[in-house]
Every structure is written in structure tokens, then in C-alpha cells.
C-alpha positions in Angstrom: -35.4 -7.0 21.8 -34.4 -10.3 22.3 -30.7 -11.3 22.1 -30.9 -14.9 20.5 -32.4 -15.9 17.3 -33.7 -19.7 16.4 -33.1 -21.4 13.7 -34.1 -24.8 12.1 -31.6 -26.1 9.5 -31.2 -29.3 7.8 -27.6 -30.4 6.7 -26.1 -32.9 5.6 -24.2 -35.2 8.4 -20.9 -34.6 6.1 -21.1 -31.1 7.5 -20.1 -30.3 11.1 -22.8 -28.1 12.9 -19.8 -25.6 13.7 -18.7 -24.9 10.3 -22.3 -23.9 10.2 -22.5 -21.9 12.8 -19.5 -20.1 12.0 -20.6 -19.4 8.6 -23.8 -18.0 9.8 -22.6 -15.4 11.9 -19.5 -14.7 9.1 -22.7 -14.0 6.6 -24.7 -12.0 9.4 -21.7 -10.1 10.1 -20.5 -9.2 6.6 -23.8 -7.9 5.7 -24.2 -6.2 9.0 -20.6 -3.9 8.3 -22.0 -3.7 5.0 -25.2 -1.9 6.1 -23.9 0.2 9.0 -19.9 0.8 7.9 -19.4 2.9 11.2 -19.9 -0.3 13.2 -16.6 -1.8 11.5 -14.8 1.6 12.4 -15.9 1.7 15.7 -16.7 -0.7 18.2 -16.2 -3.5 16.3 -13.1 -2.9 14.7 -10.7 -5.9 14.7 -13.2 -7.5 16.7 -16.3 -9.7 16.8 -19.7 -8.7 16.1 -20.8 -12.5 17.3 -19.6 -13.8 20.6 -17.9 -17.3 20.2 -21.1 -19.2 22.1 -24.0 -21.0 20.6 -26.3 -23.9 21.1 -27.0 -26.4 19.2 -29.8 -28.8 19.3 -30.6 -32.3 17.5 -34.2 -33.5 16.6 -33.9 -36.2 17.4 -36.5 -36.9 19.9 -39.5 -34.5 18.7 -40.8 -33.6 15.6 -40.4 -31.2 12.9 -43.8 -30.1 13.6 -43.2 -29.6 17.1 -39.9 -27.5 16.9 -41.3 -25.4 14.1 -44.8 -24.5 16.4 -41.8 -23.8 19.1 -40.2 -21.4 16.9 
């Protein structure tokens, strides 16, 4: 099982990438406690489900094409 996920997001440049990211994992995490409640009263509890790293990529310099054949 792989331990990243990719993802390909257009947003507007009003937006900074790590209010994105951070509402992301909020989102993934919510519905994660929601689906398996023992997680939030175990392991997890008062903690985080997502560590605090990430990358982020522009695309600048290739395609949409390109990235999305990537991913």
C-alpha cells in the first residue's frame, strides 16, 4: 500500500497552497474518525491522523497532459 497519494488541483492564486493542504487532510481526517470512531479513541486521540509534511509542485514547466499520464 503506498503511503502518498497525488493529486492535481487548480486554484485560484488568491488561495495559498497550504490553506489547501491543510483543508485536505482536515476533510480526509474528519471522514476518516467518522468511518472508523475507534481510531479517534485510540491512537489518534488528541493527535494527528496526517503528519505536518507535504509537497507541493507547480506546472509550470510541463503540461497538463503530461502530469495527468504521470498520475
Amino acid at each position: 500500500m503506498p503511503d502518498h497519494i497525488y493529486l492535481f488541483i487548480s486554484a485560484p492564486p488568491t488561495i495559498y497552497p497550504t490553506n489547501i493542504v491543510k483543508i485536505l487532510k482536515s476533510i480526509n481526517a474528519n471522514g476518516m474518525f467518522k468511518e472508523f470512531p475507534n481510531l479517534n479513541k485510540s491512537k489518534f486521540w488528541r493527535s494527528a491522523l496526517w503528519s505536518k509534511v507535504y509537497y507541493l509542485g507547480t506546472a509550470e514547466a510541463v503540461s497538463s497532459e503530461i502530469i495527468v499520464n504521470y498520475i
